[in-house]
C-alpha positions in Angstrom: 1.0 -18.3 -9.3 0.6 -15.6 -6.8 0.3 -11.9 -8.3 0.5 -8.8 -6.7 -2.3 -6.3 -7.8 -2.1 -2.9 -6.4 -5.4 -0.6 -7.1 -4.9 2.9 -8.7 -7.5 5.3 -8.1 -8.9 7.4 -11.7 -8.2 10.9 -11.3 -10.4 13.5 -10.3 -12.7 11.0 -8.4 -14.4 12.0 -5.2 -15.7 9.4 -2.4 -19.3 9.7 -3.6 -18.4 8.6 -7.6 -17.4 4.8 -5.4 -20.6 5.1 -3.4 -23.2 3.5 -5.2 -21.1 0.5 -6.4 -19.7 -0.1 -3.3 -22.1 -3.0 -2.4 -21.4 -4.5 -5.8 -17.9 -4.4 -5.4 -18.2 -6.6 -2.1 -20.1 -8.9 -3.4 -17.9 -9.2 -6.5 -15.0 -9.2 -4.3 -16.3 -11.9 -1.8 -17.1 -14.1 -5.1 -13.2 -14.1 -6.1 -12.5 -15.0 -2.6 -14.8 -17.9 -2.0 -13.3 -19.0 -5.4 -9.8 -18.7 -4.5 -8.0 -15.9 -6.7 -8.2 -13.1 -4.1 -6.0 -14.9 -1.2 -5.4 -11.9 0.6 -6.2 -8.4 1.0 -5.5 -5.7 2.7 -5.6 -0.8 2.0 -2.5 1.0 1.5 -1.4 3.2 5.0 -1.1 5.8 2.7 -4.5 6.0 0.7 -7.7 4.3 0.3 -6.6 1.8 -2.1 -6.3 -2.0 -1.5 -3.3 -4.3 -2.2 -4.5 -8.0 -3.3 -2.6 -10.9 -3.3 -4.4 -13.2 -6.2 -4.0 -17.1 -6.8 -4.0 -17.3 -10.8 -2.5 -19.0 -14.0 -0.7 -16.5 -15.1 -1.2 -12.2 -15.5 -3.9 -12.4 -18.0 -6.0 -14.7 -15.5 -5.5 -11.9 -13.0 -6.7 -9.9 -15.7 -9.8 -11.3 -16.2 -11.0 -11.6 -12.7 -10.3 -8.5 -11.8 -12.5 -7.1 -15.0 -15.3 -8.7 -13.4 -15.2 -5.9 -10.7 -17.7 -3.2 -11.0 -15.3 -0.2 -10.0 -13.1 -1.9 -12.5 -16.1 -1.9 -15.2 -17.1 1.5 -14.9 -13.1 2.3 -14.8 -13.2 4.0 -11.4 -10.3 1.9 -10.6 -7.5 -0.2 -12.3 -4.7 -2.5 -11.3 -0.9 -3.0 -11.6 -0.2 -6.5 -11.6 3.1 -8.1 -10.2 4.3 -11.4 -10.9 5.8 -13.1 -7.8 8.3 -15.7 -7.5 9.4 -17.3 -4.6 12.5 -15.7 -3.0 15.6 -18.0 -3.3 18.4 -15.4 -2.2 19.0 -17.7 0.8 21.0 -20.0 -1.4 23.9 -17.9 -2.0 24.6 -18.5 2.1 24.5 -22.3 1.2 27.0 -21.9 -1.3 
């Protein structure tokens, strides 16, 4: 199943609370790529937050995963996770 996560930022964070867990965080984040649940990923035009596409069983899988981040571990970040299905509105034109 493909899930949407979309990053939120703890308040009241500066730059420098990220910077020494950064390199943990891409070495945590290249492991769940090399495995296959992060797919694809990409940061918000808006912010500095990322938007991942994950490849999981289900939410609680996404879950997981994503627990095994260290900006995640030392709550500096957190997810909203979104279910996606795949789009069949092109079969009312069929109808």
């Amino acid at each position: 199943m493909k899930i949407l996560a979309i990053q939120k930022e703890a308040p009241g964070l500066s730059a420098r609370d990220f910077v020494p867990h950064l390199r943990g965080e891409a070495s945590a984040g290249w492991a769940l790529y090399k495995e296959g649940v992060i797919r694809e990923m990409y940061f918000r035009g808006d912010k500095p937050e990322v938007i991942l596409i994950l490849e999981c069983e289900n939410i609680e899988e996404a879950e997981s995963k994503l627990a095994t981040l260290p900006l995640v571990q030392k709550e500096l970040i957190s997810f909203d996770l979104i279910e996606l299905k795949p789009y069949h509105g092109y079969e009312r034109l069929f109808r």
